[in-house]
mmCIF file of the N, C-alpha and C atoms, coordinates in Angstrom:
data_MODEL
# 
_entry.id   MODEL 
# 
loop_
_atom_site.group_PDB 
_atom_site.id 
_atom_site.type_symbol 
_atom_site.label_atom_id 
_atom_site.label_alt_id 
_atom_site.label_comp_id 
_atom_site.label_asym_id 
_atom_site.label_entity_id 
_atom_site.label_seq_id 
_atom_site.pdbx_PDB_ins_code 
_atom_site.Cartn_x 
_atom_site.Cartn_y 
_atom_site.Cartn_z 
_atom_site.occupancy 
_atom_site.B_iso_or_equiv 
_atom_site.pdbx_formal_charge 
_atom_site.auth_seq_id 
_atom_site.auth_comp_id 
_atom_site.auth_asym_id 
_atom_site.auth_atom_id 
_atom_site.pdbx_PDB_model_num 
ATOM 1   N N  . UNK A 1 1  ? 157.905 96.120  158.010 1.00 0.00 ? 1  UNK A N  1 
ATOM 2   C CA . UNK A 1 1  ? 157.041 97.172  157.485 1.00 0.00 ? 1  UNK A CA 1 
ATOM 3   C C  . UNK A 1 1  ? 156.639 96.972  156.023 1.00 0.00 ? 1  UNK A C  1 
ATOM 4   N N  . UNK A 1 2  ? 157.669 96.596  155.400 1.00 0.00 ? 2  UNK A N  1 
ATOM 5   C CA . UNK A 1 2  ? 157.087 95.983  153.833 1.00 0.00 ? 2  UNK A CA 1 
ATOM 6   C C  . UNK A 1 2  ? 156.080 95.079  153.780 1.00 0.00 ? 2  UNK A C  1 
ATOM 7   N N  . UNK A 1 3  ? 156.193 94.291  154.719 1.00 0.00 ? 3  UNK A N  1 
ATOM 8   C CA . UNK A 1 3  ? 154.728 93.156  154.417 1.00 0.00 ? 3  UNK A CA 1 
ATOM 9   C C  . UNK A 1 3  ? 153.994 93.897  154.784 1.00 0.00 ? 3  UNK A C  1 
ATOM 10  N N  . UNK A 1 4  ? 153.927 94.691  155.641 1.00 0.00 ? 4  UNK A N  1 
ATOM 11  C CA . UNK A 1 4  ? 152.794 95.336  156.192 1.00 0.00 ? 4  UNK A CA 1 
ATOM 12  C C  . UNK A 1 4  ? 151.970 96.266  155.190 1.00 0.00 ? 4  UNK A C  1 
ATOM 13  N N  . UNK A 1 5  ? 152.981 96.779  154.422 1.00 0.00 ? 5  UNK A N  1 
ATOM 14  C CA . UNK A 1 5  ? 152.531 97.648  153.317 1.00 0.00 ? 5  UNK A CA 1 
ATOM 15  C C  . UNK A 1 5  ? 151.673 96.538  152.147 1.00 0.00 ? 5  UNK A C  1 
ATOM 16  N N  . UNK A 1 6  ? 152.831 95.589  151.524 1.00 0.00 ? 6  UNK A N  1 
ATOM 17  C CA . UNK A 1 6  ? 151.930 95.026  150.657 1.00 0.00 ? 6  UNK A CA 1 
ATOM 18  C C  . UNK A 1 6  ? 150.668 94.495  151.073 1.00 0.00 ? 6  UNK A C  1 
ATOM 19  N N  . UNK A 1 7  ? 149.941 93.857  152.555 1.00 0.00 ? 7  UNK A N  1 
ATOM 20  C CA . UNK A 1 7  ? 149.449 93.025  153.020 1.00 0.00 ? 7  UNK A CA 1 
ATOM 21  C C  . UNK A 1 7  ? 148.255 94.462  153.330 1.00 0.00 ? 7  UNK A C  1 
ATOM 22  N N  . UNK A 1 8  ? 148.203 95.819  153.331 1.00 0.00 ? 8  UNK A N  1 
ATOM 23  C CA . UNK A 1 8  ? 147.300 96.698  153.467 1.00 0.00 ? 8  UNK A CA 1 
ATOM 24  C C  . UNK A 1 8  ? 146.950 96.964  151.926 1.00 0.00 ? 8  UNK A C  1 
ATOM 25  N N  . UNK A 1 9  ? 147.713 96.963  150.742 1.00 0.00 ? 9  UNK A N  1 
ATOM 26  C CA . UNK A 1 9  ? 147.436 97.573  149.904 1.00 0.00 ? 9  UNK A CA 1 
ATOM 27  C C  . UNK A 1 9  ? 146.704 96.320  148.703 1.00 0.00 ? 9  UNK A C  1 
ATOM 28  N N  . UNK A 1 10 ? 146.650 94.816  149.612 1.00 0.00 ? 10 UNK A N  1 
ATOM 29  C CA . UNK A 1 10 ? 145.839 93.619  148.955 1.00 0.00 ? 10 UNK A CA 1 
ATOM 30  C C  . UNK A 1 10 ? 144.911 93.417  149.730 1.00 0.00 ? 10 UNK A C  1 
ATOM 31  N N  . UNK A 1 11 ? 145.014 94.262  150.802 1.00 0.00 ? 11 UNK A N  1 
ATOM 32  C CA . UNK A 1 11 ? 143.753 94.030  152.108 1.00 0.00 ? 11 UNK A CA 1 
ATOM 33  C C  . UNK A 1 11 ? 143.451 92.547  152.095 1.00 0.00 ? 11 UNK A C  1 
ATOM 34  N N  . UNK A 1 12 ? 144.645 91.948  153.141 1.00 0.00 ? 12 UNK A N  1 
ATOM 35  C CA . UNK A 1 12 ? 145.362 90.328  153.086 1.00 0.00 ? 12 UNK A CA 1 
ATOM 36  C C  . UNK A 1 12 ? 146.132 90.439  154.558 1.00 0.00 ? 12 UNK A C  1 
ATOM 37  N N  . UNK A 1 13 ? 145.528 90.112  155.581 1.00 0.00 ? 13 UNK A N  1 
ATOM 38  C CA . UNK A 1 13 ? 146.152 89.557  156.803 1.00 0.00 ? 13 UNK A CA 1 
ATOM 39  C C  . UNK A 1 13 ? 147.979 89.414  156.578 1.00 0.00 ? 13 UNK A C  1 
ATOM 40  N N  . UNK A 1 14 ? 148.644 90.228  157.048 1.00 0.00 ? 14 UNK A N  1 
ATOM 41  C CA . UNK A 1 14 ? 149.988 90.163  157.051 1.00 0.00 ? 14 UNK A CA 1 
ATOM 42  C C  . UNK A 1 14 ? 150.608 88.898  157.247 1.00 0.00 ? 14 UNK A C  1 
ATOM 43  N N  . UNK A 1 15 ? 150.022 88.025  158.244 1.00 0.00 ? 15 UNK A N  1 
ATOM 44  C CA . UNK A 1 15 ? 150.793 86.675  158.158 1.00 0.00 ? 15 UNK A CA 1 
ATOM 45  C C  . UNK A 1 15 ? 150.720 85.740  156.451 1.00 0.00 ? 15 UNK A C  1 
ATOM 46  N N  . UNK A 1 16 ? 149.808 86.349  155.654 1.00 0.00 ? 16 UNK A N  1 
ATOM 47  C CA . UNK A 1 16 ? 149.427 85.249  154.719 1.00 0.00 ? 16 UNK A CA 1 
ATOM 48  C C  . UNK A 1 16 ? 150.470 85.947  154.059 1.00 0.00 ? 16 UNK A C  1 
ATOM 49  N N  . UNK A 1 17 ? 151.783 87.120  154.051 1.00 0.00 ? 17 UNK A N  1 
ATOM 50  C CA . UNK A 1 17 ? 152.563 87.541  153.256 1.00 0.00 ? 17 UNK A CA 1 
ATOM 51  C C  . UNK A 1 17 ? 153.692 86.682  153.531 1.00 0.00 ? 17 UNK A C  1 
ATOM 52  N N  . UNK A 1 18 ? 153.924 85.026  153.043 1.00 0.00 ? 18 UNK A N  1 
ATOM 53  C CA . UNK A 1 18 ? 155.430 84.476  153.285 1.00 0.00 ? 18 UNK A CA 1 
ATOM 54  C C  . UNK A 1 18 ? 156.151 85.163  152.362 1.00 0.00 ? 18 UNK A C  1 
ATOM 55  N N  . UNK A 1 19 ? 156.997 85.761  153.456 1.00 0.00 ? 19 UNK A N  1 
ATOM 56  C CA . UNK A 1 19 ? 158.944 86.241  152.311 1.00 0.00 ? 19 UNK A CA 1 
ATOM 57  C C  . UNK A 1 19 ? 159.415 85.574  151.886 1.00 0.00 ? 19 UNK A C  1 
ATOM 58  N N  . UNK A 1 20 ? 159.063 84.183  152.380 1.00 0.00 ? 20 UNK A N  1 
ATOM 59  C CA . UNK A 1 20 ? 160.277 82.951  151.527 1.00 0.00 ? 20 UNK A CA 1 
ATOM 60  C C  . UNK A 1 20 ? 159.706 82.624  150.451 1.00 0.00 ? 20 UNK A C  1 
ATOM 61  N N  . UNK A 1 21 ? 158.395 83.314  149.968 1.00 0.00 ? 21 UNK A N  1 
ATOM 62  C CA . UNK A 1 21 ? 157.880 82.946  148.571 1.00 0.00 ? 21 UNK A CA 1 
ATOM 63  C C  . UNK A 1 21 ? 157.998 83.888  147.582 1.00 0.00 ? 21 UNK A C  1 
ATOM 64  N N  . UNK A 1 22 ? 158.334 83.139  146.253 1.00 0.00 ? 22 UNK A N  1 
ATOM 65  C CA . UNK A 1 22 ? 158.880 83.683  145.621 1.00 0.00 ? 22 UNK A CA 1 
ATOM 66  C C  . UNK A 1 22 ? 157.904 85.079  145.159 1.00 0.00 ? 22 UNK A C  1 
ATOM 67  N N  . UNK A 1 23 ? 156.854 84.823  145.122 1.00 0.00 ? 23 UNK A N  1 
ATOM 68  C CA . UNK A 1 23 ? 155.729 85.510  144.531 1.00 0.00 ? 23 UNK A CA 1 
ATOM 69  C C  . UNK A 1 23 ? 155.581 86.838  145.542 1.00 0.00 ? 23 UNK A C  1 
ATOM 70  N N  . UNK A 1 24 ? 156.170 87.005  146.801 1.00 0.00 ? 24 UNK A N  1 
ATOM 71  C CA . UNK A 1 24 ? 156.071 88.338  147.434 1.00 0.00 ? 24 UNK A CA 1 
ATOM 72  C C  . UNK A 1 24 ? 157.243 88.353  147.530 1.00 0.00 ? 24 UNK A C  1 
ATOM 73  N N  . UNK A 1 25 ? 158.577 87.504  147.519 1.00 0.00 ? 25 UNK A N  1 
ATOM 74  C CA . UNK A 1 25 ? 159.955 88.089  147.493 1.00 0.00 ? 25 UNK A CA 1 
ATOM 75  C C  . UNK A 1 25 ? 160.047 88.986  146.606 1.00 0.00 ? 25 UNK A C  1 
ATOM 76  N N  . UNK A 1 26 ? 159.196 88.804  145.066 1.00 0.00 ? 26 UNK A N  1 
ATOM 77  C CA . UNK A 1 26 ? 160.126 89.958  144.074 1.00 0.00 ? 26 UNK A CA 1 
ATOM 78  C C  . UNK A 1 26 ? 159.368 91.095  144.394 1.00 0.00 ? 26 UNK A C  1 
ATOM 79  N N  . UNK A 1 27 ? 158.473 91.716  145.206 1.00 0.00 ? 27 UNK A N  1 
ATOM 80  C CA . UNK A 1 27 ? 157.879 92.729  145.935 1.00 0.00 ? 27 UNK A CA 1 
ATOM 81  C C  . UNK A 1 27 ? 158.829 93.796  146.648 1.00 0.00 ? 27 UNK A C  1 
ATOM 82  N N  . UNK A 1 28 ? 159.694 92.795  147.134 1.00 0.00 ? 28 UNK A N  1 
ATOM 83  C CA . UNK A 1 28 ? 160.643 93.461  147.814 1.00 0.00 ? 28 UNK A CA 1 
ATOM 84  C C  . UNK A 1 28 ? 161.800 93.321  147.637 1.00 0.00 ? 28 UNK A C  1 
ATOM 85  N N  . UNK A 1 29 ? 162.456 92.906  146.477 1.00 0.00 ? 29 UNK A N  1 
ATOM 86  C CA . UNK A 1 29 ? 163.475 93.209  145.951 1.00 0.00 ? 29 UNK A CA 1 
ATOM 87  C C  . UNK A 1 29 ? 163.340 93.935  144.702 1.00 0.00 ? 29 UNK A C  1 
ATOM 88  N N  . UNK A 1 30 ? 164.538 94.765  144.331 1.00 0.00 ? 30 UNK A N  1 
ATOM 89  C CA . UNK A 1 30 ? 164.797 95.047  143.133 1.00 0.00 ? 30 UNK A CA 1 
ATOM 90  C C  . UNK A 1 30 ? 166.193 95.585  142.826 1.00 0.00 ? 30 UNK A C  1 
ATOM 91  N N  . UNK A 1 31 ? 166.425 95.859  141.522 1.00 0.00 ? 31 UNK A N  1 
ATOM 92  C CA . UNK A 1 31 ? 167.805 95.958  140.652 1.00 0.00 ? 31 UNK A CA 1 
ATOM 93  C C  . UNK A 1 31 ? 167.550 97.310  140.473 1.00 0.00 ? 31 UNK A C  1 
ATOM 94  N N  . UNK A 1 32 ? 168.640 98.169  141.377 1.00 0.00 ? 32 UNK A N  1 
ATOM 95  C CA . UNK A 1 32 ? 169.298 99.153  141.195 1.00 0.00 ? 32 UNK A CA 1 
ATOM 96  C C  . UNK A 1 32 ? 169.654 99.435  139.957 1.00 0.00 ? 32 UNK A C  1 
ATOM 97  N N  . UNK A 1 33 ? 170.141 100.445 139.493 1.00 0.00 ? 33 UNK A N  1 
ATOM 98  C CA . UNK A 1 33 ? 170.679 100.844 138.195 1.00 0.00 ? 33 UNK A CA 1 
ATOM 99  C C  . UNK A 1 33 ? 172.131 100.479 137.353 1.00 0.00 ? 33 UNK A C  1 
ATOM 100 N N  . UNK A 1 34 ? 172.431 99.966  138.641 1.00 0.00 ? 34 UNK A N  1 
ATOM 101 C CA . UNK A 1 34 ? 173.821 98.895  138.006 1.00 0.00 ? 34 UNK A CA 1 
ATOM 102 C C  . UNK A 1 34 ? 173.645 97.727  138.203 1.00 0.00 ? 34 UNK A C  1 
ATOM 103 N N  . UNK A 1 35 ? 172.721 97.234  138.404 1.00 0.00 ? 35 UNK A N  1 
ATOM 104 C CA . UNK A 1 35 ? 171.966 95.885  138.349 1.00 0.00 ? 35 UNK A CA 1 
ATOM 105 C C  . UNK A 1 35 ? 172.096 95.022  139.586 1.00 0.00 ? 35 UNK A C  1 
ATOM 106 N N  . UNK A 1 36 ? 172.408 96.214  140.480 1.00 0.00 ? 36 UNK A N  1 
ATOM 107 C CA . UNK A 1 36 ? 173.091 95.181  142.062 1.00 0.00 ? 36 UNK A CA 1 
ATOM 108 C C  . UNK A 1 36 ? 171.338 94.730  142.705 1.00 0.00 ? 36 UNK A C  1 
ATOM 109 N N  . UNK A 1 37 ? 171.206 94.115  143.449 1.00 0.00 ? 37 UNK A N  1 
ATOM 110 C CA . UNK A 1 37 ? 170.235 93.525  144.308 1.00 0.00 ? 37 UNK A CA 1 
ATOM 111 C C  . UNK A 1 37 ? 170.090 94.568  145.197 1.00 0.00 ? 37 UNK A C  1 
ATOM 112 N N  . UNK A 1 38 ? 168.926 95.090  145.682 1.00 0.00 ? 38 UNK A N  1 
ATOM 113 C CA . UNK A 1 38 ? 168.599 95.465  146.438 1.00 0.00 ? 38 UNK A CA 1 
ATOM 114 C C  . UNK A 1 38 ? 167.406 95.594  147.655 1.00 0.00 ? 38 UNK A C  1 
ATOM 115 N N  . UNK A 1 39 ? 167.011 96.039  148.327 1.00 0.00 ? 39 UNK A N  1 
ATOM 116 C CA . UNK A 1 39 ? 165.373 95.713  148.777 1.00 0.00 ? 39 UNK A CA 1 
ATOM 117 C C  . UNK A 1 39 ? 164.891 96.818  148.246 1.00 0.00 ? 39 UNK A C  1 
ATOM 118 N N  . UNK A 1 40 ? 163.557 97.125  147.852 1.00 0.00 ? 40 UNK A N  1 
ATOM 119 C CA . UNK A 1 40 ? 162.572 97.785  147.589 1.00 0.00 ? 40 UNK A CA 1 
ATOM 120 C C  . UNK A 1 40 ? 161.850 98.851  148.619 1.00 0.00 ? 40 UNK A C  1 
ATOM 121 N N  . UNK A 1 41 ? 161.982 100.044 148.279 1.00 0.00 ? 41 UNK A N  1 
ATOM 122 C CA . UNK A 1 41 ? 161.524 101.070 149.155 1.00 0.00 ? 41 UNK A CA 1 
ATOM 123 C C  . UNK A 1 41 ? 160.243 100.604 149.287 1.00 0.00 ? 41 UNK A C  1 
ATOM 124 N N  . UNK A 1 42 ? 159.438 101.399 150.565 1.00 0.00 ? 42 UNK A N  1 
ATOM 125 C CA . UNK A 1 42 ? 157.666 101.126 151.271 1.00 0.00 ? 42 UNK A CA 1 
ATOM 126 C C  . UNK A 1 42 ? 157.392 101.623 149.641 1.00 0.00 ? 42 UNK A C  1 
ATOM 127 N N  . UNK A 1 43 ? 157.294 102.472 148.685 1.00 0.00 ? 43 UNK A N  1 
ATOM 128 C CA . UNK A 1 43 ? 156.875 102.853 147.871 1.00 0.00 ? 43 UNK A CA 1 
ATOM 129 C C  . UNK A 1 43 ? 156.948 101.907 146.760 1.00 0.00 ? 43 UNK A C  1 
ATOM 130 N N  . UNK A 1 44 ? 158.419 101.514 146.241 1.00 0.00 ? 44 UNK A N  1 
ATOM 131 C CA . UNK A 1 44 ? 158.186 100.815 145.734 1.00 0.00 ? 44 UNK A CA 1 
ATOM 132 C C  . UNK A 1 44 ? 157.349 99.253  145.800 1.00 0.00 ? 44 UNK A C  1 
ATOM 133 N N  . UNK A 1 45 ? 157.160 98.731  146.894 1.00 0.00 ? 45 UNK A N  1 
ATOM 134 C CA . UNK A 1 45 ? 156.731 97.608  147.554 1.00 0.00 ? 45 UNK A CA 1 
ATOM 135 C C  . UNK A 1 45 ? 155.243 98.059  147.234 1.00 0.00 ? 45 UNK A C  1 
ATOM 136 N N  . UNK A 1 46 ? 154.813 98.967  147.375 1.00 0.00 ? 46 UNK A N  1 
ATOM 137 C CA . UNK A 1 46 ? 153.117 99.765  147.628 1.00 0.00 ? 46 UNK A CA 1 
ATOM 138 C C  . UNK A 1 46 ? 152.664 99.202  146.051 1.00 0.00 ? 46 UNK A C  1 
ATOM 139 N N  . UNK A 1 47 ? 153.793 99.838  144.814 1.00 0.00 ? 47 UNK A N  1 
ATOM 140 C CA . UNK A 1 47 ? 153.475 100.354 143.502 1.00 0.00 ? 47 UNK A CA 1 
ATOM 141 C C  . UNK A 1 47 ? 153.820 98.398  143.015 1.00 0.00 ? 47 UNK A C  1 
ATOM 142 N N  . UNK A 1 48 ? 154.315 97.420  144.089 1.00 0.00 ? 48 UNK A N  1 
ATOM 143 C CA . UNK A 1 48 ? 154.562 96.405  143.034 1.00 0.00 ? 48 UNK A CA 1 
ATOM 144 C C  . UNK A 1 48 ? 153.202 95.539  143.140 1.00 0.00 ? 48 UNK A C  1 
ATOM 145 N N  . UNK A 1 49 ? 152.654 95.498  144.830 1.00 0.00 ? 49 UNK A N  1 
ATOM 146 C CA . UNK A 1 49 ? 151.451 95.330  145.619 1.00 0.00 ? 49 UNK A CA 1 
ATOM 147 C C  . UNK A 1 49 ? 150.475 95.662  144.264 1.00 0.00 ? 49 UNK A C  1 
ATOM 148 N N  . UNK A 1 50 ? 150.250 97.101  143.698 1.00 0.00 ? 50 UNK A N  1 
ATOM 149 C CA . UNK A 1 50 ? 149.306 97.448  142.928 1.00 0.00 ? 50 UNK A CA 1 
ATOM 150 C C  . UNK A 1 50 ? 149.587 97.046  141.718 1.00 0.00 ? 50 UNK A C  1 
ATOM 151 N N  . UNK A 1 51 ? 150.405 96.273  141.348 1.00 0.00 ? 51 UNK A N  1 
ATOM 152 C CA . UNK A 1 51 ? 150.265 96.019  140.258 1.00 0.00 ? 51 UNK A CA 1 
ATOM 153 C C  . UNK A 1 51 ? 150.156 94.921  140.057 1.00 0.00 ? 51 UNK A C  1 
ATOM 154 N N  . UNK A 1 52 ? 149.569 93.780  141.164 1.00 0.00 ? 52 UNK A N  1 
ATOM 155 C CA . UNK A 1 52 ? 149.562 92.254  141.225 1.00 0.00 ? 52 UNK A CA 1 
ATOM 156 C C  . UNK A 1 52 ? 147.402 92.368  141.160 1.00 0.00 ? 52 UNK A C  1 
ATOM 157 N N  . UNK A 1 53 ? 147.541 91.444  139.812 1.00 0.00 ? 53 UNK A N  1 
ATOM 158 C CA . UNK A 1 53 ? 146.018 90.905  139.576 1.00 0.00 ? 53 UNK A CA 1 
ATOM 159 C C  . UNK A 1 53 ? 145.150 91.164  140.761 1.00 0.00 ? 53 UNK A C  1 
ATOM 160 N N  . UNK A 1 54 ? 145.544 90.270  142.371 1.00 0.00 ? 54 UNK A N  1 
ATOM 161 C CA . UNK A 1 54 ? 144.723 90.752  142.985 1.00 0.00 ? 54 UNK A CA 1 
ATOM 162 C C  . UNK A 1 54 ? 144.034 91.806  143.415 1.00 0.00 ? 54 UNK A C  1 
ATOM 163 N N  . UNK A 1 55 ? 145.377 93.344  143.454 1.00 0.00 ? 55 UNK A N  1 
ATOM 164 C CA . UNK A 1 55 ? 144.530 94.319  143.926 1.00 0.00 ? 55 UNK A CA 1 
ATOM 165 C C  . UNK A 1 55 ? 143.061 94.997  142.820 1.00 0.00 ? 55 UNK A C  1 
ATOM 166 N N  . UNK A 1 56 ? 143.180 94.625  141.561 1.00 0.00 ? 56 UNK A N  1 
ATOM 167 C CA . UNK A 1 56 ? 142.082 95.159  140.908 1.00 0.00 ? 56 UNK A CA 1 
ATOM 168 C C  . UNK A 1 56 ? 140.556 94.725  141.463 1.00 0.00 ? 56 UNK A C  1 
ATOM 169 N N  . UNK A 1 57 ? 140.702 93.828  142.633 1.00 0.00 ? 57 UNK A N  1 
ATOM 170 C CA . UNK A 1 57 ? 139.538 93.306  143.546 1.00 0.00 ? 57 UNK A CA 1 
ATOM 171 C C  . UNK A 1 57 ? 139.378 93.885  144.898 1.00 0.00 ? 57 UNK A C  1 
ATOM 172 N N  . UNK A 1 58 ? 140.141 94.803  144.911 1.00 0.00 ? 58 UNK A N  1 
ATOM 173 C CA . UNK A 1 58 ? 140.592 95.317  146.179 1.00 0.00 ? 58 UNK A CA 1 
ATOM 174 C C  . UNK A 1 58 ? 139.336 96.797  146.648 1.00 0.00 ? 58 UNK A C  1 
ATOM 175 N N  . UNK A 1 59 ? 138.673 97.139  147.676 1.00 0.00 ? 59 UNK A N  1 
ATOM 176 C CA . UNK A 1 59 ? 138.092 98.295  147.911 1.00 0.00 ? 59 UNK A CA 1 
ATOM 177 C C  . UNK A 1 59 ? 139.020 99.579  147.842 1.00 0.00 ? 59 UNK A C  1 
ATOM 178 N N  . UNK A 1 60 ? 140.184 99.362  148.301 1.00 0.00 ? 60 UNK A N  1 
ATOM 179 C CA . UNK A 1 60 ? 141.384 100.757 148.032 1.00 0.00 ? 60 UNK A CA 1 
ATOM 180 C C  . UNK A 1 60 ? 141.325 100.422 146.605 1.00 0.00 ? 60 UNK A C  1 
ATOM 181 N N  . UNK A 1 61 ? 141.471 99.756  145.467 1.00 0.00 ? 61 UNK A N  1 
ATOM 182 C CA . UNK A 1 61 ? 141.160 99.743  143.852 1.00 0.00 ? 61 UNK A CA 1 
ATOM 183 C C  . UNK A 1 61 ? 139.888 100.071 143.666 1.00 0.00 ? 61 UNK A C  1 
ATOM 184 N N  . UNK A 1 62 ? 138.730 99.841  144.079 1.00 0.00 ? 62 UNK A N  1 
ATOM 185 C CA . UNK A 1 62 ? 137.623 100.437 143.423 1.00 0.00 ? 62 UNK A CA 1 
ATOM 186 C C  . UNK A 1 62 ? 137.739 101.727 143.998 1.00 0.00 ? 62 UNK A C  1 
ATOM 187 N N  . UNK A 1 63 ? 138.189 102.630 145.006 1.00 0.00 ? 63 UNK A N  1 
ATOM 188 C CA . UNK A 1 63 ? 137.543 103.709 145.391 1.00 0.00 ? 63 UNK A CA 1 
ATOM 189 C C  . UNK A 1 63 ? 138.400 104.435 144.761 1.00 0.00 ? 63 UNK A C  1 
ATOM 190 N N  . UNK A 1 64 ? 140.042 104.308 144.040 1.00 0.00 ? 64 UNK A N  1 
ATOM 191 C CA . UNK A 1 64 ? 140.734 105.047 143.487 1.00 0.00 ? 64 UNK A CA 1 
ATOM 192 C C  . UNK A 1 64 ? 140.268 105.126 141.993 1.00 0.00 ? 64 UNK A C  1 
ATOM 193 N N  . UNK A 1 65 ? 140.139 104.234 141.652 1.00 0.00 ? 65 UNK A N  1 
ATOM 194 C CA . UNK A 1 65 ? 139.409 104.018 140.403 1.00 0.00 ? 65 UNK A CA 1 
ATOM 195 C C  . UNK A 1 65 ? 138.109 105.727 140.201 1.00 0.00 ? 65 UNK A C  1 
ATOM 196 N N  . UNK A 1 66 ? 137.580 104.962 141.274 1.00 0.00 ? 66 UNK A N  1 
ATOM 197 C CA . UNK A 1 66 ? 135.706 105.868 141.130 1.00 0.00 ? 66 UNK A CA 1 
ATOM 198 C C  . UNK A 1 66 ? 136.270 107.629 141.716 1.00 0.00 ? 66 UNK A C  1 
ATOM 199 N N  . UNK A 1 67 ? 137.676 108.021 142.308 1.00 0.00 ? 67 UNK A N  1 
ATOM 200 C CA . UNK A 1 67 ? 137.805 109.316 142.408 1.00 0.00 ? 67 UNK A CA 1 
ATOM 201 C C  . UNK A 1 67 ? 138.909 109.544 140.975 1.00 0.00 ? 67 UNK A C  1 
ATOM 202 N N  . UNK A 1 68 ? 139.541 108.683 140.508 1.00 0.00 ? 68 UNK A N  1 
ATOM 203 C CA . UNK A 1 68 ? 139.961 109.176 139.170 1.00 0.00 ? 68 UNK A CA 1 
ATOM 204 C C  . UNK A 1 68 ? 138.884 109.460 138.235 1.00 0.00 ? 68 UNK A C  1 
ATOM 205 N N  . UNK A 1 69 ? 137.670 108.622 138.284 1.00 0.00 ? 69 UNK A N  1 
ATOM 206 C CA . UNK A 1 69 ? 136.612 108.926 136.999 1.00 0.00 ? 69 UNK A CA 1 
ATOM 207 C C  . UNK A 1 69 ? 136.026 110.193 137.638 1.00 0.00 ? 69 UNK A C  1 
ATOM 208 N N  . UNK A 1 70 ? 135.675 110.393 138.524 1.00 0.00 ? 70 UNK A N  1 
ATOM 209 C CA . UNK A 1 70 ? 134.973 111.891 139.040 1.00 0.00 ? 70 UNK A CA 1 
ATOM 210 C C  . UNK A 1 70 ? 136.157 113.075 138.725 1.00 0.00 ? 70 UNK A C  1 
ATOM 211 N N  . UNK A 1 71 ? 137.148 113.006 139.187 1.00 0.00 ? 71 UNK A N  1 
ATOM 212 C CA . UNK A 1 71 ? 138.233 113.603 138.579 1.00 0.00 ? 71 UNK A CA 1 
ATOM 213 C C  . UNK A 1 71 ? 138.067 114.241 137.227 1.00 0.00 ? 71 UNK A C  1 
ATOM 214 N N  . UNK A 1 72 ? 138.565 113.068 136.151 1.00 0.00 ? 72 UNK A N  1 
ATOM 215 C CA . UNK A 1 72 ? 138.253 113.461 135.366 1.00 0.00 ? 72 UNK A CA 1 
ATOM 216 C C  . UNK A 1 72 ? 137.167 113.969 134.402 1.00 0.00 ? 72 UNK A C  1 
ATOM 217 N N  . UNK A 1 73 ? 135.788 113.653 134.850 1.00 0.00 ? 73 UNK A N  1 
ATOM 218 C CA . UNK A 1 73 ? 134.847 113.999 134.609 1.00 0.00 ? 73 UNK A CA 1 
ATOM 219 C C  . UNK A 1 73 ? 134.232 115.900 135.042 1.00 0.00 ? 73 UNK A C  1 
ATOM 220 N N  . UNK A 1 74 ? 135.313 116.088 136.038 1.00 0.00 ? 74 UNK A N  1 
ATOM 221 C CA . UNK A 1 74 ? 134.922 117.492 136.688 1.00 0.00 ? 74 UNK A CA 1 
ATOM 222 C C  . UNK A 1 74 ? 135.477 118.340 135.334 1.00 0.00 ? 74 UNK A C  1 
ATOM 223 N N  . UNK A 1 75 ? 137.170 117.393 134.906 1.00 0.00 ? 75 UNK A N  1 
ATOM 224 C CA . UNK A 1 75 ? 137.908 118.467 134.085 1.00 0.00 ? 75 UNK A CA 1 
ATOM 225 C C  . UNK A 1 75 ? 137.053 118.775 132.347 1.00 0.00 ? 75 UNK A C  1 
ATOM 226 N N  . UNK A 1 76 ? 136.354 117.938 132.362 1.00 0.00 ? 76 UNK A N  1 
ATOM 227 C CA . UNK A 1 76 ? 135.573 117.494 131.088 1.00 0.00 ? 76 UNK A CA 1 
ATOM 228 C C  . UNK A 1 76 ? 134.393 118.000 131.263 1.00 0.00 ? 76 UNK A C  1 
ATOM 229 N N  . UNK A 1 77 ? 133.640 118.775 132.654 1.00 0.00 ? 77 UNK A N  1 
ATOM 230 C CA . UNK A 1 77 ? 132.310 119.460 132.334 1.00 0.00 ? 77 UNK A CA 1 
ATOM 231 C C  . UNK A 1 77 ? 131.527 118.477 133.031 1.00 0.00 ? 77 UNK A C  1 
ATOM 232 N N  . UNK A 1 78 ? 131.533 117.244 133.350 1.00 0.00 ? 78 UNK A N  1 
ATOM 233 C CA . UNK A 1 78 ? 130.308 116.739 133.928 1.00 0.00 ? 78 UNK A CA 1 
ATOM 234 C C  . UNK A 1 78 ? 130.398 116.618 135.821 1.00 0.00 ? 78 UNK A C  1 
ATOM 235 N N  . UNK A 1 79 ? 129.542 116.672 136.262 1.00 0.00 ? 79 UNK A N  1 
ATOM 236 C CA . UNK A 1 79 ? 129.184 116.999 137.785 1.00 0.00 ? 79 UNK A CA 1 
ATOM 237 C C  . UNK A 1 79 ? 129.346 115.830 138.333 1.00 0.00 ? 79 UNK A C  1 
ATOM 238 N N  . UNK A 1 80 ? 128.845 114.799 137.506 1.00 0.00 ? 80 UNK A N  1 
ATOM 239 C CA . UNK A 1 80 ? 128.594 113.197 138.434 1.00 0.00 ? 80 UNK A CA 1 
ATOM 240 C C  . UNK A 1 80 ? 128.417 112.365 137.106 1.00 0.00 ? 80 UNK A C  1 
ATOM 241 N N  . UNK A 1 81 ? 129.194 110.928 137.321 1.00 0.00 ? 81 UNK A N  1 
ATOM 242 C CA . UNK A 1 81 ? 129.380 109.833 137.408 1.00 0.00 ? 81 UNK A CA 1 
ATOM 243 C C  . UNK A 1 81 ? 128.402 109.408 136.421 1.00 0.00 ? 81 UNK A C  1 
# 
């Protein structure tokens, strides 16, 4: 289910997610608060997904993007974009 998550949130065919690489292993691991090894919740896996260069190319990145600017533009007085 973790690849599945990162591999929706890079909009990237799940097979192209190898675990044995290092570059999506640290996706799904992480250091607990006493520094033990652990795996990475769907959430955390989602939030490490979004923070890899590729997703800023991603259509789930432009459309979050374009409802944060409308967002904030409602709280600021303007109607549209």
């Amino acid at each position: 289910p973790i690849r599945d998550t990162i591999a929706r949130e890079l909009e990237m065919a799940p097979e192209a997610v190898n675990m044995m690489d290092s570059k999506w292993l640290s996706m799904i691991e992480t250091r607990d608060d006493k520094g033990q090894l652990r795996a990475a919740t769907m959430n955390e896996a989602m939030l490490a997904a979004r923070a890899r260069p590729e997703y800023a190319n991603t259509a789930g990145s432009q459309e979050l993007v374009t409802n944060m600017m409308s967002s904030i533009s409602k709280i600021f007085g303007r109607s549209s974009i």
